[in-house]
N, C-alpha and C positions, 0 to 999 in steps of 0.2 A: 504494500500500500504506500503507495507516494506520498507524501503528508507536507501540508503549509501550516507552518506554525504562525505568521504573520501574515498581514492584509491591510490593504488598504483600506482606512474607515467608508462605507458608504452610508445612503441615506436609510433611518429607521424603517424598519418592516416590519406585519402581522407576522404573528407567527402562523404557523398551517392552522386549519380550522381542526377543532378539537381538541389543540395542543394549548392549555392555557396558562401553563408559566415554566419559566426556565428556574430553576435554581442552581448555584455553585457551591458547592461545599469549600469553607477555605479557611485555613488557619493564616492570622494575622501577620506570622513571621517571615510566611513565605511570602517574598516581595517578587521574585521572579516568576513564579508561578503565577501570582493574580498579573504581572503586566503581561504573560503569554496569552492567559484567558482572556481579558481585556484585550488584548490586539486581534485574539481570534473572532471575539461575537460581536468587538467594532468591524472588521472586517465582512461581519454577513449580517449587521443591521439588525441583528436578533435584542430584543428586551432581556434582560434576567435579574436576579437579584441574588447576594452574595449571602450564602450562611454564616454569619461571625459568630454567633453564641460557640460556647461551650469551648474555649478555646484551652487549654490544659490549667493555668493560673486560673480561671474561672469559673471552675466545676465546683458546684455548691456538695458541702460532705454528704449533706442530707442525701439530693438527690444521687450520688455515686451510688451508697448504701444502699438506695430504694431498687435502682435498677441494674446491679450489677448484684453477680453473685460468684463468689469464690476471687481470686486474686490473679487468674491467669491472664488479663490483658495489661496490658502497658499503659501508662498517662495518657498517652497517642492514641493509641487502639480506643482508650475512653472517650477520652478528644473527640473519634472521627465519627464515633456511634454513635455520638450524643450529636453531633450537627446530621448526620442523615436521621435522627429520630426525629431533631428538631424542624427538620425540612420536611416531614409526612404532619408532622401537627401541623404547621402552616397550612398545607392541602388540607387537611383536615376541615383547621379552622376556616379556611378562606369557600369550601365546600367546590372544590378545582375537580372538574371528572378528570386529566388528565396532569401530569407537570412532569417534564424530563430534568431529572435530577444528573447534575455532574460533578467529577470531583475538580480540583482544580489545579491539577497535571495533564487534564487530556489534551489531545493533540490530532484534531480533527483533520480525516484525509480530506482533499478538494471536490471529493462525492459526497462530502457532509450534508448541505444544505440540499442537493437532489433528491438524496434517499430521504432526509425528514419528512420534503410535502410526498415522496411516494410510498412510505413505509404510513403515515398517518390517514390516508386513504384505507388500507388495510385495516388499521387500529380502530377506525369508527365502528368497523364491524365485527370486533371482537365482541364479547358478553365481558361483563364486569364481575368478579375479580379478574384479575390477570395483571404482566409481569412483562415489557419486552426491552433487550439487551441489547445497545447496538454496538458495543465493543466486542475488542477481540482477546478479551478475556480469558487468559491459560492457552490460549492459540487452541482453540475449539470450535471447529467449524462444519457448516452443516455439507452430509456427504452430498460429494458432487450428482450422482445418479439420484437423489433426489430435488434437486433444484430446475425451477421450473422458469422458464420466461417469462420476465415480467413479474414476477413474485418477490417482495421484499420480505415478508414475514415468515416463521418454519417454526410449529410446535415443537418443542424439547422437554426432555423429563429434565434437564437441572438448569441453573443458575451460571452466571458469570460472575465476573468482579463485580464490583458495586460503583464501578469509573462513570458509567454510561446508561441509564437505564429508565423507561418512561413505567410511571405506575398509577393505577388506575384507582380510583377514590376508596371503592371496598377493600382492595389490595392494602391499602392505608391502613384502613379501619381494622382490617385483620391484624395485621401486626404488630399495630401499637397494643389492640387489647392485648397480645398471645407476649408482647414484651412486659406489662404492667402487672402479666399473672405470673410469668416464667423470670423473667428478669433476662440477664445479655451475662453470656459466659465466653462468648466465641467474638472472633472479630467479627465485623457487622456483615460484610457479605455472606461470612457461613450461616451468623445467624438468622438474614432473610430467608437465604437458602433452603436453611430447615423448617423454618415458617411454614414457606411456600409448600413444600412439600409435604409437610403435617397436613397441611389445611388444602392439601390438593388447588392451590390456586397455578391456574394456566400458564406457562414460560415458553414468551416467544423471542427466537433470534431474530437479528436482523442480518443477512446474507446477499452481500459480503460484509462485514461489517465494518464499520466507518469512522473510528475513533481507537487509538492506541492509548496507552497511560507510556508518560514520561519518565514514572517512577518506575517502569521497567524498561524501557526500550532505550537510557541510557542516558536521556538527558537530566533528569533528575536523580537525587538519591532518596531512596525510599523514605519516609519519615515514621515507617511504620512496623517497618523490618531490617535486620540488620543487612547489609547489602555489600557486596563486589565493589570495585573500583567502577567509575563509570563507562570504560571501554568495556569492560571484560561484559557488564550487565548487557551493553549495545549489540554484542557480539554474541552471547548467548540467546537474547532476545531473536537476532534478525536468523541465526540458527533453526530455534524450536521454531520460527515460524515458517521456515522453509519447508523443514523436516515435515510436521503436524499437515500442513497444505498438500504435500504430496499424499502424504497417509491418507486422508479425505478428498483426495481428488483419482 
């Protein structure tokens, strides 16, 4: 996937119909990260709005206590849970049938903005709940013999990272209850993941998909795991996705 990290600012745009808000997940420290996000969604004229709660110094004890359980994640790992839980309350609250949640290392290919209005065509005609990924998450992609012309959407039994992913207002609703009964012991991806899957809610790819994370393909260093140098990360990155592509194609 050829990828534009920057862009020329153009003029504001709707976003596709159905899709009614962008949010960015982003801790305040990273400065290069929010000016790549920022140069990418000035670049395609997109609206969003930035998650700053819960940044590591700003985690109330109370609530760590309330929704975590056992000691196995990190400040980080807490950090990053607690802004995608706090980006599904927002949907929640604001009553959004749709909102494409990102982290804010992604790194949208130049099919970005085509596949949104063609994959949201698709999305209208889902049933609510449901879950769709449009990154390329663990390099997991849908086998070639079953890809169809013209088709951006592919039902799947699992999840991807949690970089890229549009979620549907029930799908909200589910999680946060099944978080406020269970509490968050797993980083936030697995723990959607599990959600999803307990509660049989629907997971669709987006194919090919359109969006990498930085924090693995080299330009960033994870903030979330301990990590490689940034060549060796780039270099295994562009590896498993060669490898993985041929396997599924």
């Amino acid at each position: 996937m050829s990828l534009s990290p920057t862009a020329t600012p153009v003029a504001p745009q709707a976003l596709p119909a159905g899709l009614d808000a962008i949010f960015v997940i982003h801790a305040t420290r990273f400065v290069e990260r929010r000016r790549l996000i920022e140069a990418q969604m000035a670049g395609l004229g997109l609206p969003y709005e930035f998650v700053l709660d819960f940044d590591i110094p700003a985690i109330p004890d109370d609530l760590r206590q309330r929704l975590f359980r056992g000691d196995k994640l990190s400040p980080a790992q807490q950090s990053c849970a607690l802004k995608h839980w706090q980006a599904h309350r927002l949907i929640l609250e604001r009553g959004l049938s749709r909102a494409l949640i990102l982290e804010d290392d992604v790194i949208f290919s130049p099919q970005f903005w085509p596949a949104l209005n063609g994959l949201m065509k698709e999305e209208l005609a889902l049933g609510d709940p449901h879950v769709t990924f449009l990154g390329c998450g663990g390099h997991y992609y849908v086998p070639h013999e079953q890809i169809r012309a013209g088709q951006w959407l592919y039902p799947r039994n699992q999840g991807k990272f949690a970089d890229s992913y549009i979620v549907s207002l029930a799908t909200v609703q589910r999680r946060l209850d099944w978080i406020e009964a269970n509490g968050i012991t797993l980083p936030i991806d697995h723990t959607f993941e599990h959600i999803d899957r307990t509660l049989a809610t629907p997971m669709f790819w987006l194919e090919p998909p359109v969006v990498e994370q930085g924090s693995h393909n080299g330009r960033f260093s994870s903030a979330l795991d301990k990590s490689h140098p940034l060549w060796f990360q780039a270099l295994q990155f562009r590896w498993k996705k060669l490898w993985r592509r041929r396997r599924h194609g």
